[in-house]
PDB file of N, CA, C and O in Angstrom, chain B, residues numbered from 101:
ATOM      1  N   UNK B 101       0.821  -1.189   0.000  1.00  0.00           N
ATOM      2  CA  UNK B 101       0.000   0.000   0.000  1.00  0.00           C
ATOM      3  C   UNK B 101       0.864   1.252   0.000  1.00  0.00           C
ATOM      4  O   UNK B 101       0.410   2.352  -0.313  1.00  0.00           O
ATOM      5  N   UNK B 102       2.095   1.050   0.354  1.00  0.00           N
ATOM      6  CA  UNK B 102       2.881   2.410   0.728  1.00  0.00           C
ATOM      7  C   UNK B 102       3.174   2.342  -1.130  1.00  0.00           C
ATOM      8  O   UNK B 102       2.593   3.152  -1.852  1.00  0.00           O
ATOM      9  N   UNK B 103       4.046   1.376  -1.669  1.00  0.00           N
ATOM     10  CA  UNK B 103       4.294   1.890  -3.361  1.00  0.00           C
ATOM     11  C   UNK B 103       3.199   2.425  -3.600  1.00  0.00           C
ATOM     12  O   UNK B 103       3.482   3.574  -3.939  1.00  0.00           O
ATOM     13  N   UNK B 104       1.889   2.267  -3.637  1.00  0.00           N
ATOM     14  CA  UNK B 104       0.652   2.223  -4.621  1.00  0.00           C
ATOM     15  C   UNK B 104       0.735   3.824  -3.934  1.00  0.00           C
ATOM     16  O   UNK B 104       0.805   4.606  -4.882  1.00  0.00           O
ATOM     17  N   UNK B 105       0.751   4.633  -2.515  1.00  0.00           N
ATOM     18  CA  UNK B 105       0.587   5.631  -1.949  1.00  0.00           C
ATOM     19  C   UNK B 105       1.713   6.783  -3.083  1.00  0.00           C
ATOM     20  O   UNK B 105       1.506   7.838  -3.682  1.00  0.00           O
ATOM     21  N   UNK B 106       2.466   6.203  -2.983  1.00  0.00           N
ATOM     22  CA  UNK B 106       3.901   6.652  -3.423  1.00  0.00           C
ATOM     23  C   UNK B 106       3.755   7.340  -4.936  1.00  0.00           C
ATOM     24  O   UNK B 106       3.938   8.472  -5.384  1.00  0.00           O
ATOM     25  N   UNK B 107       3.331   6.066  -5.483  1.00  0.00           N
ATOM     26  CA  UNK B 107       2.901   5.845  -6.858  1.00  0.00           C
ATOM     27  C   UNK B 107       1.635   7.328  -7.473  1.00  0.00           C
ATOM     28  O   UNK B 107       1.709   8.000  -8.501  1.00  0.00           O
ATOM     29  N   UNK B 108       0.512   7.386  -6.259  1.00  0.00           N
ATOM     30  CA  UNK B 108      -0.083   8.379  -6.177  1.00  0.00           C
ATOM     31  C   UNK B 108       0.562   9.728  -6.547  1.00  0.00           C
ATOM     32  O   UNK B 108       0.452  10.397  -7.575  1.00  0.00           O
ATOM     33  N   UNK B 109       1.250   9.934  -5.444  1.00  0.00           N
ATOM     34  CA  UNK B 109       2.226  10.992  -5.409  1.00  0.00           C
ATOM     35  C   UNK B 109       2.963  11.370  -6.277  1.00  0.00           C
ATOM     36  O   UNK B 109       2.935  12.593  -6.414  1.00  0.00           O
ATOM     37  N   UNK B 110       3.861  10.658  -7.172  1.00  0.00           N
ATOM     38  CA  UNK B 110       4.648  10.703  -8.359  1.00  0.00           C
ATOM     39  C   UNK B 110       3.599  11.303  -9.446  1.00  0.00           C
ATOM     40  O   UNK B 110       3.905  12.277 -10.134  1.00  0.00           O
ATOM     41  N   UNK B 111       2.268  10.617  -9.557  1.00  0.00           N
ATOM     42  CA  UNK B 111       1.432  10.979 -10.679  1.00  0.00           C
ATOM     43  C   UNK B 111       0.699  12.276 -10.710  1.00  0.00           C
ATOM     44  O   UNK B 111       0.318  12.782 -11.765  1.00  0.00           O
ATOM     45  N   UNK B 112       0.453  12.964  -9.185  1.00  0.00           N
ATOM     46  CA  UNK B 112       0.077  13.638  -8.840  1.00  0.00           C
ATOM     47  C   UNK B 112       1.647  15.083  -9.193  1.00  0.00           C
ATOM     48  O   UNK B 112       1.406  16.110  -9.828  1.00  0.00           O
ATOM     49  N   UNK B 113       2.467  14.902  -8.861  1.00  0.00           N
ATOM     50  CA  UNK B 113       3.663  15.200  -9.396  1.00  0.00           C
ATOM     51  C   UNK B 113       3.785  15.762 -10.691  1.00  0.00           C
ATOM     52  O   UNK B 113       3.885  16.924 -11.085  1.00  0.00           O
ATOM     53  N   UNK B 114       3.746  14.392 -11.399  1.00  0.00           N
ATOM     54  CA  UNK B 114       3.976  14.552 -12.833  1.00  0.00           C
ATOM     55  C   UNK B 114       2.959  15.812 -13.486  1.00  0.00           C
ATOM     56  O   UNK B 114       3.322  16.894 -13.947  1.00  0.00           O
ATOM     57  N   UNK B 115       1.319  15.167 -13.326  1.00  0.00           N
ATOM     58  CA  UNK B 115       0.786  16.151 -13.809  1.00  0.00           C
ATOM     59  C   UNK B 115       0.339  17.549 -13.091  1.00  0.00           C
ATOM     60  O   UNK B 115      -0.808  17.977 -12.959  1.00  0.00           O
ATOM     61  N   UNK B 116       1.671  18.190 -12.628  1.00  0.00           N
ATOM     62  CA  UNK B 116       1.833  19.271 -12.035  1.00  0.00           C
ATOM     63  C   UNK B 116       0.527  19.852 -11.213  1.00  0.00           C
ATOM     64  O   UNK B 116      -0.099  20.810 -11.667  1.00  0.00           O
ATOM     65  N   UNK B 117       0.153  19.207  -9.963  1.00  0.00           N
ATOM     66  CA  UNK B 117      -0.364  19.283  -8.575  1.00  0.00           C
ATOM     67  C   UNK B 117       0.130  19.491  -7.991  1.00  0.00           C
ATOM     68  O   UNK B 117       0.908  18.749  -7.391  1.00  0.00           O
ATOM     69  N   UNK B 118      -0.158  21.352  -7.738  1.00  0.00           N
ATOM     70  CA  UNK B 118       0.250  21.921  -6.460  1.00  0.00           C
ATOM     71  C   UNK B 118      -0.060  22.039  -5.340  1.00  0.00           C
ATOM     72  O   UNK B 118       0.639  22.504  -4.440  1.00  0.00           O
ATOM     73  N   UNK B 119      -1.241  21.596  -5.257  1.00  0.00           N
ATOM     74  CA  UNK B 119      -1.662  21.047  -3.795  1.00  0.00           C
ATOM     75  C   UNK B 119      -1.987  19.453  -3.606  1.00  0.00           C
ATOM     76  O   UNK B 119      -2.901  19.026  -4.311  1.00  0.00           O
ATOM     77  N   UNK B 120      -1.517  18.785  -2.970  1.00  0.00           N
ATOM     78  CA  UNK B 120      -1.430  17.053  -2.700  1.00  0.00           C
ATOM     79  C   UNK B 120      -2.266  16.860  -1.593  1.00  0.00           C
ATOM     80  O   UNK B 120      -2.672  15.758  -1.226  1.00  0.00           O
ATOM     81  N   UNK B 121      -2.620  18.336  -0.859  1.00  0.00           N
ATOM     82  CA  UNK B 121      -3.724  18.172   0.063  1.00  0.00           C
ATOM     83  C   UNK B 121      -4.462  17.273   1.019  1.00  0.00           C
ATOM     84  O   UNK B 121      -4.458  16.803   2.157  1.00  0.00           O
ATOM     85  N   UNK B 122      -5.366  17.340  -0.613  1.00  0.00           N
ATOM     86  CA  UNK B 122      -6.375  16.232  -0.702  1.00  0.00           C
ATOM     87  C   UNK B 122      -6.253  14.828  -0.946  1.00  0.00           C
ATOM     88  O   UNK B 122      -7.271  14.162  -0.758  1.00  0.00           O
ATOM     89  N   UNK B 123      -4.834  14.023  -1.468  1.00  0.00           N
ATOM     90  CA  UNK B 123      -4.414  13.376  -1.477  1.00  0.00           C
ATOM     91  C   UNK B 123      -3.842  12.836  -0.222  1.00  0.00           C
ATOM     92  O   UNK B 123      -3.737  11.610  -0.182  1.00  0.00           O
ATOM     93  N   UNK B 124      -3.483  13.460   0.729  1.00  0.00           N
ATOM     94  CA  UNK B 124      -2.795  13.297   2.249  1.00  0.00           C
ATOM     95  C   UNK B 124      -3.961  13.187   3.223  1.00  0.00           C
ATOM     96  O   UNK B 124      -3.712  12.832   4.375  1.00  0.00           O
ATOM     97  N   UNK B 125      -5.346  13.491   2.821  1.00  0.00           N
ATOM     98  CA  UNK B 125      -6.589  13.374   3.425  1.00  0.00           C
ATOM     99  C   UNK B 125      -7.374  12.449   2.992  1.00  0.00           C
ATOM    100  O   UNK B 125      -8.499  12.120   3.370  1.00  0.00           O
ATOM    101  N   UNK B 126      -6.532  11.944   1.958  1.00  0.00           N
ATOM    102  CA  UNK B 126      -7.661  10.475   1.592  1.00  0.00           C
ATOM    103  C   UNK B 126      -6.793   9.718   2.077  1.00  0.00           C
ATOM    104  O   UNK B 126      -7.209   8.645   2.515  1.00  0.00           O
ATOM    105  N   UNK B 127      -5.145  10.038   2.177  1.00  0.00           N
ATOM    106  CA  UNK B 127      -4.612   8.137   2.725  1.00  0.00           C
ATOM    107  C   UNK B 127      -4.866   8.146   4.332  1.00  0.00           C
ATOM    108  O   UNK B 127      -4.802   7.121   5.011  1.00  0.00           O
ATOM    109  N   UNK B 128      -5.223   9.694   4.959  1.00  0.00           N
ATOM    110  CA  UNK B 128      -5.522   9.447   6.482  1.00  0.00           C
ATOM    111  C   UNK B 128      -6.577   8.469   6.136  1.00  0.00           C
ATOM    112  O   UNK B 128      -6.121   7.330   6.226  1.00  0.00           O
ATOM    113  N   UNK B 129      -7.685   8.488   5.812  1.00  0.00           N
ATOM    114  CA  UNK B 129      -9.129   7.787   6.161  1.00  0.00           C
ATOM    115  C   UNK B 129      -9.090   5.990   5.436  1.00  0.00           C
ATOM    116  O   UNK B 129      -9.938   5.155   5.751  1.00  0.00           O
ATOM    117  N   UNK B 130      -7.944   5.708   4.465  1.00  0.00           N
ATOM    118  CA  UNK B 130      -8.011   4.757   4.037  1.00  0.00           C
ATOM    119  C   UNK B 130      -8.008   3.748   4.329  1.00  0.00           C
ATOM    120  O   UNK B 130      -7.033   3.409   5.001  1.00  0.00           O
ATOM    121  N   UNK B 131      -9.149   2.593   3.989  1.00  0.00           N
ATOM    122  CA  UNK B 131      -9.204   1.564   4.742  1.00  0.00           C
ATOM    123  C   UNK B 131      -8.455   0.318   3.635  1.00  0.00           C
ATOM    124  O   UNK B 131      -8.142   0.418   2.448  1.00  0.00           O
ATOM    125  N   UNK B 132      -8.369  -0.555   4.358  1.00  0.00           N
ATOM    126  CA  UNK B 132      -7.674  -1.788   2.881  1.00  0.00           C
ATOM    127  C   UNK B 132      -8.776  -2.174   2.878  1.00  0.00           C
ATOM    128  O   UNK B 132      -9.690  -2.097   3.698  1.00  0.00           O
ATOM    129  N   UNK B 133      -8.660  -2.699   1.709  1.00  0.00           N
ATOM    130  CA  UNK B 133     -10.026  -3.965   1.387  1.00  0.00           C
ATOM    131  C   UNK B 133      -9.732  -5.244   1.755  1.00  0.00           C
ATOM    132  O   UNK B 133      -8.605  -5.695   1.964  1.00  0.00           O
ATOM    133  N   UNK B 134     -11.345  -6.130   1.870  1.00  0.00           N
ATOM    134  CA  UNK B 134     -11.378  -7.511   3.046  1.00  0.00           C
ATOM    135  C   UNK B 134      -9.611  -8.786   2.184  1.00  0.00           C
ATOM    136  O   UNK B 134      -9.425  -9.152   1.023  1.00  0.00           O
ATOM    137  N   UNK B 135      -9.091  -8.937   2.967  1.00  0.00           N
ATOM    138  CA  UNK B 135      -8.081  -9.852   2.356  1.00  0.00           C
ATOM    139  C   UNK B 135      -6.993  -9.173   2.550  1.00  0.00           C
ATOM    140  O   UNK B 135      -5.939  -9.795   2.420  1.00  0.00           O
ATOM    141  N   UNK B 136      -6.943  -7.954   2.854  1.00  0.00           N
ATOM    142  CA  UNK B 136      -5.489  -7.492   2.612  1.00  0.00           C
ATOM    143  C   UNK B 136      -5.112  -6.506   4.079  1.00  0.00           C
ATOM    144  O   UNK B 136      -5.147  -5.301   4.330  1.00  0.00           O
ATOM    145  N   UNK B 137      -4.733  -7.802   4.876  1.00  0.00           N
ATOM    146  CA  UNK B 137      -3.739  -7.502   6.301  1.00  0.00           C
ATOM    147  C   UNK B 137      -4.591  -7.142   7.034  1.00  0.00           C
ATOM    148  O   UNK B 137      -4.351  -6.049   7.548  1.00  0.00           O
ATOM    149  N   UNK B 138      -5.913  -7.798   7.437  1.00  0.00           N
ATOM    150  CA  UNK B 138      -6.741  -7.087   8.357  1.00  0.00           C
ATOM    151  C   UNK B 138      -5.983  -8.434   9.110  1.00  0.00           C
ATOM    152  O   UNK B 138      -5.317  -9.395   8.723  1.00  0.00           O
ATOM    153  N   UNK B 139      -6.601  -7.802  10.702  1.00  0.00           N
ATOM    154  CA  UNK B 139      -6.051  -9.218  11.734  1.00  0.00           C
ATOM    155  C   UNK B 139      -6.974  -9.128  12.385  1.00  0.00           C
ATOM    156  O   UNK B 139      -7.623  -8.083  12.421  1.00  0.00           O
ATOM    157  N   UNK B 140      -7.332 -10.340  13.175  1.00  0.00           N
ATOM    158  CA  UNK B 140      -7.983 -10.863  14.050  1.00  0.00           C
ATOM    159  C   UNK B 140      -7.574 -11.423  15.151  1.00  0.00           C
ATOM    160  O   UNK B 140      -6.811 -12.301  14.749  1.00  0.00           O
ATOM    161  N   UNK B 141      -7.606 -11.474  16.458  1.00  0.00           N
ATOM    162  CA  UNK B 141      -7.398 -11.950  17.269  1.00  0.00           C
ATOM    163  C   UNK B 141      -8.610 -13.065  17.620  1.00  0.00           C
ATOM    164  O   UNK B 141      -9.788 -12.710  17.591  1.00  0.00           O
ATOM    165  N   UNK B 142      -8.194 -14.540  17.979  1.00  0.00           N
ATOM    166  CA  UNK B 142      -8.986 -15.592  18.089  1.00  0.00           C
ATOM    167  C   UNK B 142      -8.029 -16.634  18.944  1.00  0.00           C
ATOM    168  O   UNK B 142      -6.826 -16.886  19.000  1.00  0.00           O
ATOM    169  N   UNK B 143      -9.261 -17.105  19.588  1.00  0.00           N
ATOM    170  CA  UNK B 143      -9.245 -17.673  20.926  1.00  0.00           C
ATOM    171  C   UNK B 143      -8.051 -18.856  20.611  1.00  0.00           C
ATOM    172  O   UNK B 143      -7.566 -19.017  19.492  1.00  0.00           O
ATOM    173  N   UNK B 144      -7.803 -19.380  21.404  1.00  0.00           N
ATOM    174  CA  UNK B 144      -7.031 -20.360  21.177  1.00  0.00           C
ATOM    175  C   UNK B 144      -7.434 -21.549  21.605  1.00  0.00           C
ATOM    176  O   UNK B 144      -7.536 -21.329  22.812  1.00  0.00           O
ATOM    177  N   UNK B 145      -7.680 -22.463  21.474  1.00  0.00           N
ATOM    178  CA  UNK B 145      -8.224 -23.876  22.236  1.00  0.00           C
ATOM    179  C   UNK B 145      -7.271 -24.456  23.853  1.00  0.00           C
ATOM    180  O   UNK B 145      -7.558 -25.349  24.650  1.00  0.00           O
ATOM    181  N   UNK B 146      -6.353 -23.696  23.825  1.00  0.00           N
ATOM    182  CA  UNK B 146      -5.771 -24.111  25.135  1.00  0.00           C
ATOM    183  C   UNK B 146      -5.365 -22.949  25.833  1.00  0.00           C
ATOM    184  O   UNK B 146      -4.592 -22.737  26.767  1.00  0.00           O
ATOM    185  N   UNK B 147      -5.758 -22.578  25.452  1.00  0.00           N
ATOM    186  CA  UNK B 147      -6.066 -20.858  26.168  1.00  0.00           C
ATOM    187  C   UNK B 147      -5.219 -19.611  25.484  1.00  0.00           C
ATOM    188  O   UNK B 147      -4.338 -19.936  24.688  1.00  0.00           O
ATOM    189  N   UNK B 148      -5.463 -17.983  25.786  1.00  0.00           N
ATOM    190  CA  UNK B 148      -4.612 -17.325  25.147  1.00  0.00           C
ATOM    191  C   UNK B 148      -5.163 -17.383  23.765  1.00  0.00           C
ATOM    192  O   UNK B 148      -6.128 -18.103  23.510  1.00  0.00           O
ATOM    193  N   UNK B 149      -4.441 -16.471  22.653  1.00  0.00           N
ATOM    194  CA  UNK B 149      -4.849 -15.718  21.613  1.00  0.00           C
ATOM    195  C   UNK B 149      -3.917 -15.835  20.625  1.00  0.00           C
ATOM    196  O   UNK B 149      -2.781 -15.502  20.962  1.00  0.00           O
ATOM    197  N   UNK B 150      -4.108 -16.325  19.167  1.00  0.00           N
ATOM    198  CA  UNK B 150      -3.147 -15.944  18.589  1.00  0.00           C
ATOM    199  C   UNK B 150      -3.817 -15.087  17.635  1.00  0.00           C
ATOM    200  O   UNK B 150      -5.039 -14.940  17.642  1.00  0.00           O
ATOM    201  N   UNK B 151      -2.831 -14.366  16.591  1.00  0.00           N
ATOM    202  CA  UNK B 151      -3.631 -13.282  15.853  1.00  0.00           C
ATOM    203  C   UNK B 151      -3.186 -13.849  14.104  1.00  0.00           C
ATOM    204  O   UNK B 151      -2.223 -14.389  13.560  1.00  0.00           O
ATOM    205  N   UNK B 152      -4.381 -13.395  13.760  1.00  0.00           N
ATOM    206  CA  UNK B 152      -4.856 -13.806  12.570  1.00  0.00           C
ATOM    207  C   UNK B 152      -4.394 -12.888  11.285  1.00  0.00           C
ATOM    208  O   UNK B 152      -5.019 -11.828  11.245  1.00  0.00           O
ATOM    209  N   UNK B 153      -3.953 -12.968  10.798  1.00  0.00           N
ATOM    210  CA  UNK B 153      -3.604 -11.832   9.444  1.00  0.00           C
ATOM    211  C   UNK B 153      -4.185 -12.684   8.199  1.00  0.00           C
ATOM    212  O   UNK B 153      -4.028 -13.875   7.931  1.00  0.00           O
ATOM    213  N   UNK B 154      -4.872 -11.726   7.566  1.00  0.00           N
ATOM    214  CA  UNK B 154      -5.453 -12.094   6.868  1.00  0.00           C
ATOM    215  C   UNK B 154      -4.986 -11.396   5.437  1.00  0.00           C
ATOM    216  O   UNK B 154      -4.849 -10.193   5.215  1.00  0.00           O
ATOM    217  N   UNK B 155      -4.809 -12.369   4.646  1.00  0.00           N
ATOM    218  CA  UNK B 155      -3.923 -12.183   3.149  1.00  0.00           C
ATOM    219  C   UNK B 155      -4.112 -12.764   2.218  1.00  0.00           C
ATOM    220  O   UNK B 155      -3.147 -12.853   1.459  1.00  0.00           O
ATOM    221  N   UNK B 156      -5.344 -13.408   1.823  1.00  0.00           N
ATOM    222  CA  UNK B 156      -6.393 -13.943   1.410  1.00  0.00           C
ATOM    223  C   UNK B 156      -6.338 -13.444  -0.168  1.00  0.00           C
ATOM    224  O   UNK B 156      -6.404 -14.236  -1.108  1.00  0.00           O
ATOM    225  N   UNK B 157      -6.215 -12.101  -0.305  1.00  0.00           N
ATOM    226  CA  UNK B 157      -6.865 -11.064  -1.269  1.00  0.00           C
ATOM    227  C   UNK B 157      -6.038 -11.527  -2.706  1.00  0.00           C
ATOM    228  O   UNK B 157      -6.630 -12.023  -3.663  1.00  0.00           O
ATOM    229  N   UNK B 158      -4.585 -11.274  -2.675  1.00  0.00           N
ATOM    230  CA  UNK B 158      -4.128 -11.724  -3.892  1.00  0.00           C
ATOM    231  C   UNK B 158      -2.503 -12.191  -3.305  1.00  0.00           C
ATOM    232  O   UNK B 158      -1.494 -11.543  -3.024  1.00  0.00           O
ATOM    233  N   UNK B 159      -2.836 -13.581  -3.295  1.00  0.00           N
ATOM    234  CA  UNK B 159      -1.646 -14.514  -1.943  1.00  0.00           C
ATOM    235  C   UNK B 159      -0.258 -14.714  -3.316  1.00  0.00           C
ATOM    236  O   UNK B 159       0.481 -15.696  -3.388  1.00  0.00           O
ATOM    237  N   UNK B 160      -0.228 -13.716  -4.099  1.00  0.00           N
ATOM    238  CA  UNK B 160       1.237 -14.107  -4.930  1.00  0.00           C
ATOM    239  C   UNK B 160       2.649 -14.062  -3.882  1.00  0.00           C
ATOM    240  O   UNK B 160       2.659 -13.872  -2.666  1.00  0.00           O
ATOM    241  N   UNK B 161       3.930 -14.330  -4.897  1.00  0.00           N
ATOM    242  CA  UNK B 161       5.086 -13.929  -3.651  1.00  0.00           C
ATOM    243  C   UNK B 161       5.259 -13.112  -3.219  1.00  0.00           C
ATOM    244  O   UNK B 161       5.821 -13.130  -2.124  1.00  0.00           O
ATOM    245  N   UNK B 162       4.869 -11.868  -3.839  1.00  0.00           N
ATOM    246  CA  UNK B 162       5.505 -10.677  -3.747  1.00  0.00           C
ATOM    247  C   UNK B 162       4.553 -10.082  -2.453  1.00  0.00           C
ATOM    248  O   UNK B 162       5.042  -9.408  -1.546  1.00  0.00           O
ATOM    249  N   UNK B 163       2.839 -10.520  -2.546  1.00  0.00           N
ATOM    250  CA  UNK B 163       1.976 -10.200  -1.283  1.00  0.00           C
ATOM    251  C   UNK B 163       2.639 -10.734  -0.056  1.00  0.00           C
ATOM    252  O   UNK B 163       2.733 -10.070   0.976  1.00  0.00           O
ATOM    253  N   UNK B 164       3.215 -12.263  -0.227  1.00  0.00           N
ATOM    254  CA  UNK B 164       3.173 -12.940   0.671  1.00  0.00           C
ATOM    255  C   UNK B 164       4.760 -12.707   1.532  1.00  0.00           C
ATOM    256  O   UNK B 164       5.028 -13.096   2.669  1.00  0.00           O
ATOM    257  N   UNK B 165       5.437 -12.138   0.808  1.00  0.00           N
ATOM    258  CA  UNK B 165       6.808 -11.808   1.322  1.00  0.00           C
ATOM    259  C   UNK B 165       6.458 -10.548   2.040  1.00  0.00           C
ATOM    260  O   UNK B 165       6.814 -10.375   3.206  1.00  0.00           O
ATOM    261  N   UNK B 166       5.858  -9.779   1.461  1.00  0.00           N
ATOM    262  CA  UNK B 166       5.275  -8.862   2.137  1.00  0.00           C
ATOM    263  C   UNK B 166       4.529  -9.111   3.355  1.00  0.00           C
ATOM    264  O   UNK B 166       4.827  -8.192   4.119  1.00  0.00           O
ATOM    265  N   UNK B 167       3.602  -9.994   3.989  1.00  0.00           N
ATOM    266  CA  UNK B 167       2.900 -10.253   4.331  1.00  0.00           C
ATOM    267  C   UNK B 167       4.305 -10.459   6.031  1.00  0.00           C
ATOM    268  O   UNK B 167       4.587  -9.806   7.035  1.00  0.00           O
ATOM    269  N   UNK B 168       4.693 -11.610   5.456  1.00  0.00           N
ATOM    270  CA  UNK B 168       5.888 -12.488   6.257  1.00  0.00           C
ATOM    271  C   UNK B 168       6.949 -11.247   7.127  1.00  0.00           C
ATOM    272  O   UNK B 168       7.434 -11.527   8.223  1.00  0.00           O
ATOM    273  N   UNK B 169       7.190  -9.923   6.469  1.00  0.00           N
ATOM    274  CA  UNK B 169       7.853  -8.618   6.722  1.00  0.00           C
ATOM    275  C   UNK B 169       7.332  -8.231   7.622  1.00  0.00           C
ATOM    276  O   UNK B 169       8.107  -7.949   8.536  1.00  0.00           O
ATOM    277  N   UNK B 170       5.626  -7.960   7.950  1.00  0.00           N
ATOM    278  CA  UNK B 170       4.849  -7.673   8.299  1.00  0.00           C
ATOM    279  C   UNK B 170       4.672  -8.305   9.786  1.00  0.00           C
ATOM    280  O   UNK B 170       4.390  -7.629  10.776  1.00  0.00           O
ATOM    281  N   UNK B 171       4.812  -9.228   9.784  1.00  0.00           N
ATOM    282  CA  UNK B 171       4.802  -9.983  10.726  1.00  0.00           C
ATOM    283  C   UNK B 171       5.618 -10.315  11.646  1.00  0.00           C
ATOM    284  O   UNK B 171       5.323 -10.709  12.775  1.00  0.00           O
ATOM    285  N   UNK B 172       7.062 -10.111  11.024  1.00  0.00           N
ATOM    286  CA  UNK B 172       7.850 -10.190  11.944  1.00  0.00           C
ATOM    287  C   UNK B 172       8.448  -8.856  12.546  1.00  0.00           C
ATOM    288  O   UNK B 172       9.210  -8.815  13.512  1.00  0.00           O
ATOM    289  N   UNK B 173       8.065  -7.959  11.950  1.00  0.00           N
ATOM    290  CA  UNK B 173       7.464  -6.449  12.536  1.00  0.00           C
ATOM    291  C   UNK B 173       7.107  -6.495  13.373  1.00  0.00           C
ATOM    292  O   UNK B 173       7.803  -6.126  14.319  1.00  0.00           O
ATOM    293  N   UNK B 174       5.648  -7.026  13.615  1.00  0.00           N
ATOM    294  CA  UNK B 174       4.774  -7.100  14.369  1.00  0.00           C
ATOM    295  C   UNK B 174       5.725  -7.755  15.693  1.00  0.00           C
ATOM    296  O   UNK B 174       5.983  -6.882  16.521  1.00  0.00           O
ATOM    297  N   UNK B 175       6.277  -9.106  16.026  1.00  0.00           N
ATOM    298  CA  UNK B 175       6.659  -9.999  16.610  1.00  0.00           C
ATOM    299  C   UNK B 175       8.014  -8.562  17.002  1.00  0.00           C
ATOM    300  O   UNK B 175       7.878  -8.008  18.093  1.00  0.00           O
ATOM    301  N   UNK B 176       8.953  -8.185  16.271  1.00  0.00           N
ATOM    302  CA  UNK B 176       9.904  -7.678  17.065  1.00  0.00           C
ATOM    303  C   UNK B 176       9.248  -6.500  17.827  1.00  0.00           C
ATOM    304  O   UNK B 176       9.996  -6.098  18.718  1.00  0.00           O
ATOM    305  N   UNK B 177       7.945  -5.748  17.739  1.00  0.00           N
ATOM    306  CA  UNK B 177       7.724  -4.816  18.139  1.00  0.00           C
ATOM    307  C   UNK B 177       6.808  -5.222  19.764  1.00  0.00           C
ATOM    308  O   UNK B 177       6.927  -4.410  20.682  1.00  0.00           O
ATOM    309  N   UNK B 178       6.251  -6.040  19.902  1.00  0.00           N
ATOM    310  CA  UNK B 178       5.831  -6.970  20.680  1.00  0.00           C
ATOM    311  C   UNK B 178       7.161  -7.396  21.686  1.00  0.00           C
ATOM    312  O   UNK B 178       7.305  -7.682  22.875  1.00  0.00           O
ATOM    313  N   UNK B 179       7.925  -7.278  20.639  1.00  0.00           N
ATOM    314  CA  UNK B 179       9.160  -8.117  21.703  1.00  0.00           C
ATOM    315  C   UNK B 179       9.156  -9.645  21.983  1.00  0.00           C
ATOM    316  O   UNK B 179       9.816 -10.097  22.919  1.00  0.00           O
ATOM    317  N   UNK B 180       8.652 -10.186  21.433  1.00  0.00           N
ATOM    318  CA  UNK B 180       8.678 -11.582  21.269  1.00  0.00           C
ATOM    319  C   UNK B 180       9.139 -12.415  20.046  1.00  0.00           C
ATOM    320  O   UNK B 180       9.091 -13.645  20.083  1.00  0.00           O
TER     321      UNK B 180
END
């Protein structure tokens, strides 16, 4: 999502936009669509929680390496 943000920006760029504004006020409110890195937290059968990432949407390598980055993000920021 950050290239595709990026990508925005460059085009917005190119065809000489001097205010990006409104562009910086749509990626505040932006939501992803269902499949792409929402998480869930779900119960665990022996107690405790593990969390769910969901990557469903378009599972190529390039999502899924992404995905795997993501995660262990998550895990060093957690500290675990």
């Amino acid at each position: 999502m950050v290239g595709n943000s990026l990508a925005v920006l460059a085009a917005l760029h190119a065809l000489g936009v001097q205010d990006t504004e409104p562009a910086f006020e749509a990626f505040e409110s932006f939501q992803a669509l269902p499949g792409r890195g929402e998480t869930a937290a779900v119960a665990h059968p022996s107690g405790g929680q593990v969390h769910l990432i969901d990557e469903t949407y378009n599972a190529n390598p390039s999502s899924m390496t992404a995905a795997l980055q993501s995660l262990a993000a998550r895990r060093a920021e957690a500290g675990r």
